[in-house]
C-alpha positions in Angstrom: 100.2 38.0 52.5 96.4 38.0 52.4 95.0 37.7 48.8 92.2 40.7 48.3 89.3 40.4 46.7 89.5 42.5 43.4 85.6 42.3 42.8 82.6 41.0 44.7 81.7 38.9 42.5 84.9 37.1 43.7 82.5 36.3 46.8 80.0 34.3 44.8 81.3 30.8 44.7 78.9 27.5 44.5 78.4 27.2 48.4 77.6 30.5 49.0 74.9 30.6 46.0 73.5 27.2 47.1 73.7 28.6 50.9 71.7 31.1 49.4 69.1 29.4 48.6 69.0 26.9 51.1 68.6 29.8 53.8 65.3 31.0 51.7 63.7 28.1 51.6 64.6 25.6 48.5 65.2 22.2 49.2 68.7 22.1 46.2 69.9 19.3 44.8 73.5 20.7 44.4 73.1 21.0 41.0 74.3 24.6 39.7 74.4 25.8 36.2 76.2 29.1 35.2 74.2 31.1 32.7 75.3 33.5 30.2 75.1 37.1 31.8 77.6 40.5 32.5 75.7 43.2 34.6 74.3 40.2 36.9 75.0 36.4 37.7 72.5 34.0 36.9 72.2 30.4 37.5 70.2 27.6 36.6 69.7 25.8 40.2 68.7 22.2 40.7 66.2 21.3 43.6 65.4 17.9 45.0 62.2 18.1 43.7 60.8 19.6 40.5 62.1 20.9 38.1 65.4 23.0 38.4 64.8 27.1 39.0 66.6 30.2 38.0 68.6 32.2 40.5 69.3 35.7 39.7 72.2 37.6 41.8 71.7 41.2 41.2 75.5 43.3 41.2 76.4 44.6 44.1 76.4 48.6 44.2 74.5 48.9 41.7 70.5 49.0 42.8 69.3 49.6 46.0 67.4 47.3 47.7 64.3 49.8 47.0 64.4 50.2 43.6 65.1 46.2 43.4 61.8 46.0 44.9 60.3 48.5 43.0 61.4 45.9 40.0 59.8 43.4 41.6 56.3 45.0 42.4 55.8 46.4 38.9 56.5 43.1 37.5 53.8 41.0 40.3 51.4 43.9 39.3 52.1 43.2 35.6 51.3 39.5 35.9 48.1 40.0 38.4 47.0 42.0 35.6 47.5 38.7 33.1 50.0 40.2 31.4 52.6 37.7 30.4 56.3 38.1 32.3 58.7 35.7 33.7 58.0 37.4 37.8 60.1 36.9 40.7 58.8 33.7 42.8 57.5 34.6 45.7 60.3 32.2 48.0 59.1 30.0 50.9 60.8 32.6 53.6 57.9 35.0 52.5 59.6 37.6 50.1 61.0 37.4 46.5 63.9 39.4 47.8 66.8 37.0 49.3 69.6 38.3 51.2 72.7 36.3 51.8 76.9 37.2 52.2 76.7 40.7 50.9 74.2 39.9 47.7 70.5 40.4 47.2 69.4 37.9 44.7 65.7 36.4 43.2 64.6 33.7 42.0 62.6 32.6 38.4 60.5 30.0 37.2 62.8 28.4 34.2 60.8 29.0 30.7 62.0 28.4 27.4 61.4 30.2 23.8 63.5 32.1 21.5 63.2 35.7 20.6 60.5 36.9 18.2 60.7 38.0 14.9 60.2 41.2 14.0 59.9 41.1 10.7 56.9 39.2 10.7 53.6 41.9 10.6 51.6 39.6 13.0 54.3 39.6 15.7 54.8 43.4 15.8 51.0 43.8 15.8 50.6 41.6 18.5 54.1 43.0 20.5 52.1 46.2 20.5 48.9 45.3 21.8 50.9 43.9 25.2 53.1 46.8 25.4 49.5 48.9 25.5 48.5 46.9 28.2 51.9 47.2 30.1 52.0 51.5 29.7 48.5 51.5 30.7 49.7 49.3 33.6 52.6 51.6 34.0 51.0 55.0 33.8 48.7 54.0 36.9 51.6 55.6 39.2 55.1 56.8 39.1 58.4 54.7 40.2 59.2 56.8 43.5 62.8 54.8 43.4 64.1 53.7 39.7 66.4 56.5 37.5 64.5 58.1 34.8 65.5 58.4 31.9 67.3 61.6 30.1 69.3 61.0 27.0 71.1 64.2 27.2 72.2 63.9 30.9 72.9 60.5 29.8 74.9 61.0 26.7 76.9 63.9 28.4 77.2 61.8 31.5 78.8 58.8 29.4 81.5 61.0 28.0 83.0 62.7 30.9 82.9 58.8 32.4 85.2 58.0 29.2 87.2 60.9 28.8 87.7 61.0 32.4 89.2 57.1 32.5 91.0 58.1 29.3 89.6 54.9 27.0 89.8 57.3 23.7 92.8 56.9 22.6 95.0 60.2 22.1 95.3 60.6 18.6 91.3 59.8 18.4 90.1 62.8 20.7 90.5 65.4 18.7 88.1 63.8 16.1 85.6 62.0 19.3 85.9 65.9 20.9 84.5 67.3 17.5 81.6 65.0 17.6 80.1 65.1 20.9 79.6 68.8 21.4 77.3 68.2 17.8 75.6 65.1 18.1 74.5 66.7 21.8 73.4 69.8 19.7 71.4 67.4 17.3 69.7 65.4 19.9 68.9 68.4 21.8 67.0 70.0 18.3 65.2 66.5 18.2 64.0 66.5 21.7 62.6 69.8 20.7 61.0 68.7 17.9 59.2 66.4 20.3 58.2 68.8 22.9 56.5 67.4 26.0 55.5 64.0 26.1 54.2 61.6 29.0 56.4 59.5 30.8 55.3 56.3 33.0 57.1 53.3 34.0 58.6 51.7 31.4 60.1 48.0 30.3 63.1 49.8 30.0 65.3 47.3 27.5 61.9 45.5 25.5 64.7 44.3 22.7 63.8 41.0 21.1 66.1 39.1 23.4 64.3 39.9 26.5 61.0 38.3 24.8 60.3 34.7 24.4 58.1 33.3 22.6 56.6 29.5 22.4 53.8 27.9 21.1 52.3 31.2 20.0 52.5 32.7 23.4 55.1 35.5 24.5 57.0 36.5 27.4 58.6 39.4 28.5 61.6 39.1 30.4 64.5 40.5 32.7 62.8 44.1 34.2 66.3 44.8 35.5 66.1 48.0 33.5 63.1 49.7 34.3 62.9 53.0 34.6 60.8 56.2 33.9 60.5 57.2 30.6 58.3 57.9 27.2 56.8 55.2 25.7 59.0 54.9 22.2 61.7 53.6 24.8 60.1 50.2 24.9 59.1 50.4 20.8 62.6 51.4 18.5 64.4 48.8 20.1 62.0 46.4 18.1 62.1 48.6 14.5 65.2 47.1 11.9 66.2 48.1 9.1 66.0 51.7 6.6 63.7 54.5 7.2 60.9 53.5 5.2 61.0 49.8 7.0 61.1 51.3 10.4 58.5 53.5 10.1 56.3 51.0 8.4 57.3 48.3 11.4 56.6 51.4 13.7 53.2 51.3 12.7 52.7 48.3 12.9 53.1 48.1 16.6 51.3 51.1 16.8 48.5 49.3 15.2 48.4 47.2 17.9 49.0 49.5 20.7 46.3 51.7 19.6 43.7 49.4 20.7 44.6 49.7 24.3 46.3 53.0 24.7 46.6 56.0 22.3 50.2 57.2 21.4 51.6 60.8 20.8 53.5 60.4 17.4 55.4 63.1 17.9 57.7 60.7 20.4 58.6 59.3 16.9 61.6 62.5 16.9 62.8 60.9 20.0 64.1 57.6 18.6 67.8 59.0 17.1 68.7 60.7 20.3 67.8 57.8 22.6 69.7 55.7 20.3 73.1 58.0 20.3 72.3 57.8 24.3 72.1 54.3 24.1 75.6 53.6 22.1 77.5 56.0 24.3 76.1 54.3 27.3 77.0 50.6 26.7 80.6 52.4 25.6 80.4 53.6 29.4 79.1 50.7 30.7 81.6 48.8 29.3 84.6 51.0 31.0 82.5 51.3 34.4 82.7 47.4 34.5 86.3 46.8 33.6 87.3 45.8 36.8 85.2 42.7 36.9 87.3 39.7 35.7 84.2 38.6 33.4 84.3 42.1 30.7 88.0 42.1 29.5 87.9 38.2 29.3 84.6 38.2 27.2 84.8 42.2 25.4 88.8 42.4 25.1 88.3 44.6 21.9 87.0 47.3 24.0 90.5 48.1 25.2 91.5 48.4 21.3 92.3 51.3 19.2 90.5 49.7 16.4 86.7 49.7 18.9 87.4 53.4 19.3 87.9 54.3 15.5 84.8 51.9 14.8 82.6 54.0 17.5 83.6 57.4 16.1 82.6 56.2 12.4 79.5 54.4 13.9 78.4 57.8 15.6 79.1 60.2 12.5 76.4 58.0 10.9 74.4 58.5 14.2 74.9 62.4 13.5 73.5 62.3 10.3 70.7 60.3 11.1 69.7 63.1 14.0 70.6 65.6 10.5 68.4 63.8 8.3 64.3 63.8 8.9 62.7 61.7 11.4 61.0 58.6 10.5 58.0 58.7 8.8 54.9 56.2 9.6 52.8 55.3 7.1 49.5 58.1 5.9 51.7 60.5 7.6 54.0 62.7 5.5 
């Protein structure tokens, strides 16, 4: 009986990663390092000279190769333009896009740090003069290939995905079916409150883990996620804490940002619908990658009642953060 492959990742094994590489140009040692990552695979790769470099195998399914290189061009155009990020290496074939047994894959310079802390007023000041620079950057012209994002399509989008695969358990929908239709109705009255605002190409996931920092200097890292979208998307993810220390780290940044590009405040109203999008989504995320051998060995209390009742308490705090006022920043009542 011949044994099928129950996820192409299955396909991935040491030769075919170092085949990989070898047939775009690095010299390897045979030295391979597995680093910690879900949505991708990422290894540390030794070479026969220099120092080892990081090889990045993107999932299969779920980018095109255009919107991988759309990734990869706003990133080049971000460091031409001295901004700091960890870029794709130009490989010697001639492209920083590798092809090889079904996978596109890049490959990194290895750098170090740890992830910045927020709490310190110099670090968020200096967080948001770089993420001026990079929405400058970013406004100059639209992604004609990466998603945009839209929290309600999203959110709404999310549940059908988990309602549809039936991960609530039964005697939790009736309370999860009571929730949605109002925490939509709330995020919808927010969006409002914020009206139009700007989109431009975006970081996408600028949490603290995806920047390093050493030696005073700071890196952003891992574009996977970039997208269209307002600016605030690459600022809440930043903000800890109540209310009154959000808004005052909020302003912060903005204090930075300001000096390079101005900022409509009203995006401020955006930041509790894009975080109910945002829990909902790694909830479908979670169910979309089930099949991968990787997510129920490393999240098994997904599949648990006990995740499910946690989530619906975790989002009727979410709904009465979208009932409650927005955050304030500070001189600004």
């Amino acid at each position: 009986m011949t044994n099928v492959s129950a996820h192409p990742y299955d396909a991935l094994t040491p030769d075919v990663i170092l085949d990989a590489m070898e047939a775009a140009g690095f010299a390897v040692s045979g030295r391979l390092f597995a680093l910690n990552s879900y949505e991708n695979r990422v290894y540390q790769v030794g070479l026969d000279e220099g120092p080892p470099v990081i090889t990045k195998f993107y999932r299969p399914g779920r980018w095109s190769e255009e919107q991988v290189r759309e990734e990869h061009e706003f990133t080049l155009e971000l460091l031409a333009a001295d901004i700091p990020v960890v870029a794709p290496l130009v490989m010697p074939s001639g492209d920083t896009l590798g092809r090889h047994g079904g996978f596109m894959f890049a490959v990194f310079n290895q750098r170090g740090g740890q992830a910045p802390d927020t709490s310190v007023t110099d670090t968020l000041y200096r967080l948001g003069q770089w993420l001026g620079q990079i929405h400058n950057l970013g406004a100059r012209k639209p992604f004609q290939h990466r998603v945009a994002l839209s929290p309600l399509e999203g959110i709404e989008a999310s549940n059908t995905l988990l309602l549809e695969g039936d991960w609530i358990p039964q005697d939790l929908r009736p309370a999860w079916d009571s929730l949605i239709p109002d925490l939509i109705s709330h995020c919808r009255a927010r969006m409002e409150d914020a009206g139009e605002v700007d989109t431009l190409r975006l970081h996408g996931d600028c949490h603290a883990g995806n920047i390093l920092c050493r030696e005073e200097q700071m890196l952003f890292v891992d574009l996977d996620d970039c997208r269209t979208g307002p600016a605030i998307q690459d600022m809440w993810l930043l903000l800890n804490g109540d209310d009154h220390e959000r808004g005052a780290q909020l302003g912060e940044l903005l204090e930075g940002y300001e000096m390079f590009r101005n900022f409509n405040r009203r995006e401020r109203h955006l930041i509790e619908p894009l975080r109910c999008y945002r829990q909902l989504s790694h909830c479908a995320w979670l169910a979309k990658r089930w099949d991968d051998p990787a997510f129920p060995r490393f999240f098994p209390w997904f599949a648990q009642p006990r995740f499910w009742s946690d989530q619906i308490l975790s989002l009727r705090e979410q709904l009465g953060a979208l009932q409650a006022p927005s955050i304030t920043l500070p001189g600004q009542y």
